[in-house]
MDTraj code that builds the backbone (N, CA, C; nanometers):
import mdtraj as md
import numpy as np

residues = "UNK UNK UNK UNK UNK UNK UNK UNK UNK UNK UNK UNK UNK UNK UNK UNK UNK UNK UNK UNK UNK UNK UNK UNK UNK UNK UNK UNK UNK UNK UNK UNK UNK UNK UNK UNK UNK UNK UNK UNK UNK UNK UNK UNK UNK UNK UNK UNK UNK UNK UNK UNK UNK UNK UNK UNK UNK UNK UNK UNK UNK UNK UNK UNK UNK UNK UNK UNK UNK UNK UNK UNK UNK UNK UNK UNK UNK UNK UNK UNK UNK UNK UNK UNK UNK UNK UNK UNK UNK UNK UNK UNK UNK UNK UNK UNK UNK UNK UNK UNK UNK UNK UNK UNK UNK UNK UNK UNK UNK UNK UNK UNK UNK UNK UNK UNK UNK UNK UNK UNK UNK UNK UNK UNK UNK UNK UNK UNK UNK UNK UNK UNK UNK UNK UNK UNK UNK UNK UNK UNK UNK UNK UNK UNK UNK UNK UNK UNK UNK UNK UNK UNK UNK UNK UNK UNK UNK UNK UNK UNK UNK UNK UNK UNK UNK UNK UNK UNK UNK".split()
xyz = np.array([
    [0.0817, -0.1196, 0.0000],
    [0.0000, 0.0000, 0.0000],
    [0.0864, 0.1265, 0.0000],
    [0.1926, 0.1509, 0.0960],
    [0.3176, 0.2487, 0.1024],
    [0.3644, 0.2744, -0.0713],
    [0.3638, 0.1518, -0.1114],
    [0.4388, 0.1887, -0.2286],
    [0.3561, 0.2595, -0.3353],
    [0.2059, 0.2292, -0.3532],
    [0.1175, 0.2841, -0.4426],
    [0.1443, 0.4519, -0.4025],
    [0.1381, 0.4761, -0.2776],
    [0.1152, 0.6075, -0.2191],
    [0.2365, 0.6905, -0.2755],
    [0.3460, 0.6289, -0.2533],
    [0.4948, 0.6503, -0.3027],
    [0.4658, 0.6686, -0.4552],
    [0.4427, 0.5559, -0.5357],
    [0.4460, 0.5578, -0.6878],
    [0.3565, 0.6604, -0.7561],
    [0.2403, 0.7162, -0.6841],
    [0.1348, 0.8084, -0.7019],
    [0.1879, 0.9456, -0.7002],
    [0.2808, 0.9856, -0.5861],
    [0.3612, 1.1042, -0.5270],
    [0.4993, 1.1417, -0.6443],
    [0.5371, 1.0403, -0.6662],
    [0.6445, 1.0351, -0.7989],
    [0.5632, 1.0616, -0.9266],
    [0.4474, 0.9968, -0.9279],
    [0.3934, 1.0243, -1.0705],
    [0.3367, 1.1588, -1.1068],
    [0.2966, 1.2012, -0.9482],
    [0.2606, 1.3674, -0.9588],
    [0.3876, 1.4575, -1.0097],
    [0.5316, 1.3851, -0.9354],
    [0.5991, 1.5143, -0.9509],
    [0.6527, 1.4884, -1.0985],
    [0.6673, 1.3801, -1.1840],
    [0.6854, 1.3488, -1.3216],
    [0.6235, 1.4530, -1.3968],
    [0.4425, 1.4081, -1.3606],
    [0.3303, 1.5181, -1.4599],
    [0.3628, 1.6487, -1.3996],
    [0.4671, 1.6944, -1.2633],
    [0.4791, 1.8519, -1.2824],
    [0.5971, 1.9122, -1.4032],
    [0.6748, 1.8392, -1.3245],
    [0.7959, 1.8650, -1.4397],
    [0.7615, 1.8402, -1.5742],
    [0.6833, 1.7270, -1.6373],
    [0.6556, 1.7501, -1.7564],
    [0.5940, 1.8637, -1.8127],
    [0.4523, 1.9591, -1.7182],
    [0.4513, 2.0575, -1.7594],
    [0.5320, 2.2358, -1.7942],
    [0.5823, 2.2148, -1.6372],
    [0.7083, 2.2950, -1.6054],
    [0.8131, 2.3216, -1.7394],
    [0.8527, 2.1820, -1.7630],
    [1.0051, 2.1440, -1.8473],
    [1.1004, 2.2179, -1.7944],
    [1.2067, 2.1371, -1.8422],
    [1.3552, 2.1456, -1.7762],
    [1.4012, 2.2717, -1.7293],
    [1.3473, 2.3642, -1.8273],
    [1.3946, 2.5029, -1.7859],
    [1.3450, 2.5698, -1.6482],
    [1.2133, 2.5454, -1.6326],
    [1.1960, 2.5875, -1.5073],
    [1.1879, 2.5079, -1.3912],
    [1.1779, 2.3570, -1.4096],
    [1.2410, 2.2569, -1.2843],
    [1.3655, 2.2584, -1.2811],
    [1.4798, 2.3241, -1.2904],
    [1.5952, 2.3280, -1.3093],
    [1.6803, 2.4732, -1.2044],
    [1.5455, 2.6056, -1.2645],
    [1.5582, 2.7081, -1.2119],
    [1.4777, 2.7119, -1.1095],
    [1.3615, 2.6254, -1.0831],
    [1.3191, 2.6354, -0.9231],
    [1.3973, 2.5406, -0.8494],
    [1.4868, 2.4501, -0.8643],
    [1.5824, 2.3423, -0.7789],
    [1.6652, 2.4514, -0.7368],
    [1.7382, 2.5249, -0.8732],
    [1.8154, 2.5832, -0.7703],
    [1.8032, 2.7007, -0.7301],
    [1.7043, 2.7866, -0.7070],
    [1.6667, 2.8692, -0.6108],
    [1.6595, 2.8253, -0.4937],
    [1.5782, 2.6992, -0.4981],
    [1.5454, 2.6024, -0.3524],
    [1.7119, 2.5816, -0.2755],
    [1.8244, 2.5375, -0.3964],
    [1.9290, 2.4889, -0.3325],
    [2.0053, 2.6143, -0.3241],
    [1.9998, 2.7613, -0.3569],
    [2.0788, 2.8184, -0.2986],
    [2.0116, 2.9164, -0.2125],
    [1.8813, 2.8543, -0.1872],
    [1.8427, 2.9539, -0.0821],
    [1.8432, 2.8668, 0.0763],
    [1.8647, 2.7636, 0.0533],
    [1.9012, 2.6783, 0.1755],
    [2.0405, 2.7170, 0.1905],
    [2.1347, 2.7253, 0.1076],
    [2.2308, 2.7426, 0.1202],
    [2.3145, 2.9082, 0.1694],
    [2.2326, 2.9429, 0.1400],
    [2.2103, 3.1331, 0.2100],
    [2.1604, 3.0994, 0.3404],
    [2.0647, 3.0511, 0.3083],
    [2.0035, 3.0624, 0.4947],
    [2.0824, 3.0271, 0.5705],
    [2.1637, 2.9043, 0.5396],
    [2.2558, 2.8367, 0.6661],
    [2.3619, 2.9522, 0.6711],
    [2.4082, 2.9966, 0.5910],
    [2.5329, 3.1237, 0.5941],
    [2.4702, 3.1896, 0.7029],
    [2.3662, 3.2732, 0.6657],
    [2.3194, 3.4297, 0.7476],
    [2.2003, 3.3844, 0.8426],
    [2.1293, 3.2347, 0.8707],
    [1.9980, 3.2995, 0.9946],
    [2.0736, 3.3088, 1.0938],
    [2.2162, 3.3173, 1.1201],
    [2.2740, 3.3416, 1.2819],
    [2.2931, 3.5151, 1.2986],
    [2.3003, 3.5315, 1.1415],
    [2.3177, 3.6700, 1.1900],
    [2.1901, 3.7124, 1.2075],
    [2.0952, 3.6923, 1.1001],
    [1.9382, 3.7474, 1.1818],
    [1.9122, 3.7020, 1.3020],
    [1.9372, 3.5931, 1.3473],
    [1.9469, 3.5504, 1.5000],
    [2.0025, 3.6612, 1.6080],
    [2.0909, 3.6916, 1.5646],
    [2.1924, 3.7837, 1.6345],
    [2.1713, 3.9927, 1.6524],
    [2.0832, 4.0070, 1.5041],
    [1.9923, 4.1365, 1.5152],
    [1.8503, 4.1304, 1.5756],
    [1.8127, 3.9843, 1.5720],
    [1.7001, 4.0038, 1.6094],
    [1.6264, 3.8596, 1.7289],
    [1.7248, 3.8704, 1.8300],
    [1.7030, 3.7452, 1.9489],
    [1.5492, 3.7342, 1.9708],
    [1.4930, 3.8220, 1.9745],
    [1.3297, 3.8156, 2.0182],
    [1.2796, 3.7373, 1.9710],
    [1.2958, 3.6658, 1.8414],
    [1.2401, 3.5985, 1.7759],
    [1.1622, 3.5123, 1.8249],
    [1.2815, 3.4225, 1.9283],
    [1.2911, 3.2954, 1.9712],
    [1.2025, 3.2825, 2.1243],
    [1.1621, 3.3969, 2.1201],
    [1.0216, 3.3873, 2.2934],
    [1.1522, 3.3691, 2.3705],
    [1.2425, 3.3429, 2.3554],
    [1.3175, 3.3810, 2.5068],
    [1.3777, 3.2121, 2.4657],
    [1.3589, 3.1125, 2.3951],
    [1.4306, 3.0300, 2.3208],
    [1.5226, 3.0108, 2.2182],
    [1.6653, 3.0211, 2.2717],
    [1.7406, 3.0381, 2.1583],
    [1.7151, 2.9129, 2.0640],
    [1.6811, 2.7599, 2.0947],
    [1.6801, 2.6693, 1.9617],
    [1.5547, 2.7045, 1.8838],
    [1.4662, 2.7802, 1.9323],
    [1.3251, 2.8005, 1.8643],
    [1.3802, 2.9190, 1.8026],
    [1.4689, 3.0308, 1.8211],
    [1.4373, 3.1379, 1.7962],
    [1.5784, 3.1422, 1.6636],
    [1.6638, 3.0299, 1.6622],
    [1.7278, 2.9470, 1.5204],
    [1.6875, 2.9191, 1.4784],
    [1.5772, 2.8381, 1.4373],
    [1.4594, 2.7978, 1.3880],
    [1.4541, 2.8660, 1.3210],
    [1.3390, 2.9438, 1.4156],
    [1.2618, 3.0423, 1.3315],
    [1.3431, 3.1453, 1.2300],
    [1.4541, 3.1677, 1.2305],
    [1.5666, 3.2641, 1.1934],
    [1.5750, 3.1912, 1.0849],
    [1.6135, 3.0370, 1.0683],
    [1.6289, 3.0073, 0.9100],
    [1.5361, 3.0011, 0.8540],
    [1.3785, 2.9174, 0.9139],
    [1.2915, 2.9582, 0.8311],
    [1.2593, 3.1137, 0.7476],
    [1.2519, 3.2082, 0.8166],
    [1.2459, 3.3217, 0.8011],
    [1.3584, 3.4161, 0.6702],
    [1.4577, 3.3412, 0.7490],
    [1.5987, 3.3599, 0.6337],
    [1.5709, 3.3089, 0.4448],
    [1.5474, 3.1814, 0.5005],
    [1.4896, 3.0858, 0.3571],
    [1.3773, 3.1219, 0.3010],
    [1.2916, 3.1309, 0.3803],
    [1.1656, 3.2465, 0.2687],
    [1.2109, 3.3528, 0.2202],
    [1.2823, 3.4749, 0.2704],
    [1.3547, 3.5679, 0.1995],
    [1.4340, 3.5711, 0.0996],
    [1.5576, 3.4657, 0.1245],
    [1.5938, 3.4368, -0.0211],
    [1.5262, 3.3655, -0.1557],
    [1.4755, 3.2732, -0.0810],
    [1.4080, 3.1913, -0.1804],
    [1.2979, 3.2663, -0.2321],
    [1.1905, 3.3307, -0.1886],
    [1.0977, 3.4664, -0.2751],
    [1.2224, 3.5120, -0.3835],
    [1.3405, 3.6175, -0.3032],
    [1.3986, 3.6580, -0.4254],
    [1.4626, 3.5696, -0.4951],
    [1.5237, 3.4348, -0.4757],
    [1.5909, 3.3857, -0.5815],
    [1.5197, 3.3253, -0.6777],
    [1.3519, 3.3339, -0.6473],
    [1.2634, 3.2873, -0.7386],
    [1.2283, 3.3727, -0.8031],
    [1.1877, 3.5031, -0.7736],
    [1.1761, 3.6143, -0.8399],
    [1.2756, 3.6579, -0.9597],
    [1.3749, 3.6012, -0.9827],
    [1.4937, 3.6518, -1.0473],
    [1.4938, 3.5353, -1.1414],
    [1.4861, 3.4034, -1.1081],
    [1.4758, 3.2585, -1.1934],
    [1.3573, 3.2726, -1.2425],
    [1.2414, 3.3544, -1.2149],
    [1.1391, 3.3750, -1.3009],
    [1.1245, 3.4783, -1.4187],
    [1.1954, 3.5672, -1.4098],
    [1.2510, 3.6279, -1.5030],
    [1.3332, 3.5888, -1.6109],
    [1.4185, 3.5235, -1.5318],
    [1.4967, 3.4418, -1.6611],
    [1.4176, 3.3411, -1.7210],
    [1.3604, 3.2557, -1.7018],
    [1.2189, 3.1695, -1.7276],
    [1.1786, 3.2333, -1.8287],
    [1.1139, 3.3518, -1.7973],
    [1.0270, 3.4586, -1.9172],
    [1.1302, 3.4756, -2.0284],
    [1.2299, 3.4807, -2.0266],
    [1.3534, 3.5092, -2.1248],
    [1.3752, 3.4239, -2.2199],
    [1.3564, 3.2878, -2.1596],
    [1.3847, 3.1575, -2.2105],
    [1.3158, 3.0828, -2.2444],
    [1.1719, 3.1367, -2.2305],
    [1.0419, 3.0880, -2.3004],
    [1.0340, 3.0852, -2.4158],
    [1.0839, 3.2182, -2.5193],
    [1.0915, 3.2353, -2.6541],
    [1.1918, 3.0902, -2.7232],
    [1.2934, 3.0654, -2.6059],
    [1.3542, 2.9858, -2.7093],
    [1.2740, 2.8173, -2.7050],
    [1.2496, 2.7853, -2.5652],
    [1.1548, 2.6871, -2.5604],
    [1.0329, 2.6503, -2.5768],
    [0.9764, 2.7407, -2.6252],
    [0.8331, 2.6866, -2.7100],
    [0.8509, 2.6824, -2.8276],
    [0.9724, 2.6432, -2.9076],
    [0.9976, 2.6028, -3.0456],
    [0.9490, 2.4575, -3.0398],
    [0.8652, 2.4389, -3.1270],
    [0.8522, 2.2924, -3.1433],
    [0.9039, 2.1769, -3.1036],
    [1.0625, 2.1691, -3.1571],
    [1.1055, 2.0484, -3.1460],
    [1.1806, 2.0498, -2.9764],
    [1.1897, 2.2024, -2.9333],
    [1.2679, 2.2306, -2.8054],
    [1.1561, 2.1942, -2.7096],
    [1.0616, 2.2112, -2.7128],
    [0.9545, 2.2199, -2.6591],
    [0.9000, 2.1158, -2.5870],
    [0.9325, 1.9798, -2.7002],
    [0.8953, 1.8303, -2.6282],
    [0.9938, 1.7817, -2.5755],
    [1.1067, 1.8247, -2.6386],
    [1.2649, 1.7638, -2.5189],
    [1.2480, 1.8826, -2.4257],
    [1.2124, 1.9870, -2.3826],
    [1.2269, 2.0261, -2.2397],
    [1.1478, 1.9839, -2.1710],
    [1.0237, 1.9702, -2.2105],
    [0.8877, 1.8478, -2.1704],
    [0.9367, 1.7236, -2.1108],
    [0.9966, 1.6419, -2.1423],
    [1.0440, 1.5215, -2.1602],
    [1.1668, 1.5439, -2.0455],
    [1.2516, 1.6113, -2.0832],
    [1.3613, 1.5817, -1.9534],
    [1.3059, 1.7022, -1.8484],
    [1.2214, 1.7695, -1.8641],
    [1.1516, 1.8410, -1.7220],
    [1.0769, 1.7055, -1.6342],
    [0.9747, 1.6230, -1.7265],
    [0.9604, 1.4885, -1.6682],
    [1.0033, 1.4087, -1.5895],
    [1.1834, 1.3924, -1.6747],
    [1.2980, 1.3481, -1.6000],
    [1.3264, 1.3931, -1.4428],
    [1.3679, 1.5228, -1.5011],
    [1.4196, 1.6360, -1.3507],
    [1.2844, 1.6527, -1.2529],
    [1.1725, 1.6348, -1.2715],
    [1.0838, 1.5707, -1.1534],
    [1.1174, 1.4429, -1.0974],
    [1.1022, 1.3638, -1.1728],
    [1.1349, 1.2362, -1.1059],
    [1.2501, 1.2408, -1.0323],
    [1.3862, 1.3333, -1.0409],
    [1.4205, 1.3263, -0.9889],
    [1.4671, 1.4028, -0.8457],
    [1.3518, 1.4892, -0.8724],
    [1.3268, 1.5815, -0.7488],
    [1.2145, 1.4914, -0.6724],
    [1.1392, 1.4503, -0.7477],
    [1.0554, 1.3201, -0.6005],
    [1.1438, 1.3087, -0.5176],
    [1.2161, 1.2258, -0.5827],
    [1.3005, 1.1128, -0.5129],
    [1.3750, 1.1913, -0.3985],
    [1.4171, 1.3051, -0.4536],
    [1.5181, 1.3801, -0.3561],
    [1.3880, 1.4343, -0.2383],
    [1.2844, 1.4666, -0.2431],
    [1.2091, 1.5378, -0.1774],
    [1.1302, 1.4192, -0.0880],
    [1.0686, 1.3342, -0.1455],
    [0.9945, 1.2015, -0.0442],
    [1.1192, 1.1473, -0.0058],
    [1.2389, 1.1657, -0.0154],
    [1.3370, 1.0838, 0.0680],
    [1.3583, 1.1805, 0.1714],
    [1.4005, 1.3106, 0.1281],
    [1.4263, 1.3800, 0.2327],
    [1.3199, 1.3349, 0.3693],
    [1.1772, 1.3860, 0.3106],
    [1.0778, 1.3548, 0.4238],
    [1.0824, 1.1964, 0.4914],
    [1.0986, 1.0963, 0.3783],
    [1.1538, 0.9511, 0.5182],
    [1.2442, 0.9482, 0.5602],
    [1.3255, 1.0754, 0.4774],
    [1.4579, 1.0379, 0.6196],
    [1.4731, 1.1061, 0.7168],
    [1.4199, 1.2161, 0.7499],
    [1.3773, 1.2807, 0.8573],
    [1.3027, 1.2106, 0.9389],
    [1.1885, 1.1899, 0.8954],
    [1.0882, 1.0901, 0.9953],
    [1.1286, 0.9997, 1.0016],
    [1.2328, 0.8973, 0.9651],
    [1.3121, 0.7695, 1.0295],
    [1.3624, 0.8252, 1.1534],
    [1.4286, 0.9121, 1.1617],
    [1.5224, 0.9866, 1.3020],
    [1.4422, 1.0116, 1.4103],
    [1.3137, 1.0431, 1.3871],
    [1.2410, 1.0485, 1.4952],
    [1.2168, 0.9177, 1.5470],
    [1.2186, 0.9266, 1.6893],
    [1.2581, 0.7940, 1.7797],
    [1.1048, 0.7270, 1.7833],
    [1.0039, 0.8166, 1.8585],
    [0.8709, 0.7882, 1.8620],
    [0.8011, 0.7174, 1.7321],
    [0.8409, 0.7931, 1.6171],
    [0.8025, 0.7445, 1.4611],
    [0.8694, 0.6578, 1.4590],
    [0.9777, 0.6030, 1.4799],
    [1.0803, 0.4737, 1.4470],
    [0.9935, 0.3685, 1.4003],
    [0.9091, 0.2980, 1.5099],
    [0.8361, 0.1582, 1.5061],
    [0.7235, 0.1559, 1.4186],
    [0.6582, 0.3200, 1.4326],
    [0.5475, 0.3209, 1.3210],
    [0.5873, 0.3017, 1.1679],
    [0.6889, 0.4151, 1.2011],
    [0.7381, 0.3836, 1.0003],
    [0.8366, 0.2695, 0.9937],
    [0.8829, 0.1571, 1.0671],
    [0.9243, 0.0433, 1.0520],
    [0.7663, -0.0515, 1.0195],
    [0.6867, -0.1031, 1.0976],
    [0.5652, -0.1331, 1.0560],
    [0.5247, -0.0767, 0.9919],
    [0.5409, 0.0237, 0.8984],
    [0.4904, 0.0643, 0.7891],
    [0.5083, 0.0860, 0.6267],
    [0.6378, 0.0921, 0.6978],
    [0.7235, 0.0497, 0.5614],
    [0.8317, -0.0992, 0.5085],
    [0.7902, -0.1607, 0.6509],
    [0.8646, -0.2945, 0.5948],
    [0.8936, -0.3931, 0.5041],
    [0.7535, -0.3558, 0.4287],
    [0.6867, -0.4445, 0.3020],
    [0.7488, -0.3236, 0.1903],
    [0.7746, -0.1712, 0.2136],
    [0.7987, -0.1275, 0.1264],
    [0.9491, -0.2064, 0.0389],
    [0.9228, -0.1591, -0.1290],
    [1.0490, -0.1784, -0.2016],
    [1.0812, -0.0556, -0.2199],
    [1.0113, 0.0875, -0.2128],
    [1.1060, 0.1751, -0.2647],
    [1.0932, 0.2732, -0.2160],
    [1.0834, 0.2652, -0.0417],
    [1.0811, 0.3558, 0.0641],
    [1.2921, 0.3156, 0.0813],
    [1.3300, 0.2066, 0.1003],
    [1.4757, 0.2246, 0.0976],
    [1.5369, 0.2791, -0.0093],
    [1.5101, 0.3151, -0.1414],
    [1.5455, 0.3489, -0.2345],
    [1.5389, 0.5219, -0.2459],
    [1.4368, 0.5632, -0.1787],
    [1.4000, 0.6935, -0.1630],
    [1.4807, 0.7445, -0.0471],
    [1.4645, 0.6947, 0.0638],
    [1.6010, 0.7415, 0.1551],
    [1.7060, 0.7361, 0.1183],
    [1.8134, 0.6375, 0.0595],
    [1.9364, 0.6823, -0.0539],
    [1.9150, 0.7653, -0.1433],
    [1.8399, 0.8217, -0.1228],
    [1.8131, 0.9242, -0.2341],
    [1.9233, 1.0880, -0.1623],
    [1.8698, 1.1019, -0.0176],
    [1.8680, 1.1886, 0.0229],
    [2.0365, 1.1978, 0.0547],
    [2.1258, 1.0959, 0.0088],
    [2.2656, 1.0596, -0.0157],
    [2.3319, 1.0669, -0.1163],
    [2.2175, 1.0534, -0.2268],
    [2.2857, 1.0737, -0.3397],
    [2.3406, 1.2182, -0.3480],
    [2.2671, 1.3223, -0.2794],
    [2.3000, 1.5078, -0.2995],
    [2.4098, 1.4942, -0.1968],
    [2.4363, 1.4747, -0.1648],
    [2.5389, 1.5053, -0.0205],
    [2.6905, 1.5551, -0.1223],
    [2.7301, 1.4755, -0.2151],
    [2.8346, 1.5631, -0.2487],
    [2.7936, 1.6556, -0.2730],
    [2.6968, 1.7401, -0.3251],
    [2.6600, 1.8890, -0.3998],
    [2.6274, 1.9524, -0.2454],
    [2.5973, 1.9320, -0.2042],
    [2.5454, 1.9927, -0.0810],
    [2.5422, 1.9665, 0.0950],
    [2.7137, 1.9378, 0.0666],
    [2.7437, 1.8428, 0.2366],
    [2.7069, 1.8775, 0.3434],
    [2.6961, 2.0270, 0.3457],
    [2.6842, 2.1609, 0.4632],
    [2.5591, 2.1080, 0.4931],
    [2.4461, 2.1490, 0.4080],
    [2.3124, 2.1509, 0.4142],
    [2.2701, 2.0014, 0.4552],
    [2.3383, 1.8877, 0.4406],
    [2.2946, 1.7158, 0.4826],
    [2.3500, 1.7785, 0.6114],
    [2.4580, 1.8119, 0.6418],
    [2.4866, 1.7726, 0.7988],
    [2.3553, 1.9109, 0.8657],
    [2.3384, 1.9489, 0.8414],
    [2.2566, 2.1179, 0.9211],
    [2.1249, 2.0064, 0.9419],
    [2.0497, 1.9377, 0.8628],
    [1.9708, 1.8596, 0.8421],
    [2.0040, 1.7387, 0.9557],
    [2.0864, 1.6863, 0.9540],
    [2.0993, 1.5730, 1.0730],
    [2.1111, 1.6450, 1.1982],
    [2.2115, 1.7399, 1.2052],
    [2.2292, 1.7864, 1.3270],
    [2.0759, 1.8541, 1.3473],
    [1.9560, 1.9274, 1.2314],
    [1.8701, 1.9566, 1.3236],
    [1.7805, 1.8439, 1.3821],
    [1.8151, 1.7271, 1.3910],
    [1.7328, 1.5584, 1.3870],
    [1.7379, 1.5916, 1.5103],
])
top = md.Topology()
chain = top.add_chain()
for i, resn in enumerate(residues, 1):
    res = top.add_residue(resn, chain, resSeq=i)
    for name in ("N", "CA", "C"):
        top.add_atom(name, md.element.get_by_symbol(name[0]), res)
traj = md.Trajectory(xyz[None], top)
């Protein structure tokens, strides 16, 4: 049953990227990946102008500082990849460009599922309480282990951001 739910969640993000195409699943990945990658740089310094955040909790009020951080960049680094998008529309709605950016936008979903439903089981594996549920729940799965190596495969592109991620476990 896990796996239909799984294979359903992949097939959504396939039919996004197929509409999207490459050009703009490509330019929203990496807005996503360098606005994680900004946030971890600077929410200490918004931490640091602005302690209140945190109710009088500094791990809540880190938190809240990268969330806060990561919506800021990521609005603008999307704002700017959407522009270029608009730029690059003229050349990709040429016919024959049109179904190969279709086609490997398809691709580059599938392979943002994978990176994104892994991320989320591999987070919720770490939780201790969830442990036994998502062991009984995924035991029968085949491609709930496949989706958590997923979240290994990025680690060379993005080592900082895997460890910020465990250490927030």
């Amino acid at each position: 049953m896990v796996d239909i739910i799984l294979l359903v969640f992949l097939g959504l993000f396939i039919l996004y990227g197929f509409f999207l195409g490459l050009v703009k699943m490509a330019l929203n990945l990496l807005a996503s990946v360098l606005g994680i990658i900004l946030a971890i740089k600077f929410y200490s310094v918004f931490y640091d102008i602005f302690p209140f955040v945190g109710f009088g909790s500094e791990g809540i009020g880190k938190t809240l500082s990268f969330i806060i951080v990561l919506s800021i960049f990521s609005f603008i680094l999307s704002f700017g990849f959407r522009l270029i998008a608009k730029i690059l529309k003229i050349v990709t709605s040429l016919p024959i460009i049109s179904l190969a950016n279709r086609l490997a936008g398809a691709v580059f979903g599938l392979i943002q599922g994978l990176f994104i439903l892994g991320s989320i089981l591999f987070v919720l594996s770490h939780y201790a309480f969830l442990n036994y549920f998502l062991n009984f729940v995924i035991s029968d799965s085949s491609i709930s282990p496949i989706l958590i190596k997923a979240v290994y495969w990025i680690e060379p592109f993005v080592p900082e951001t895997l460890r910020l991620l465990q250490s927030m476990i």
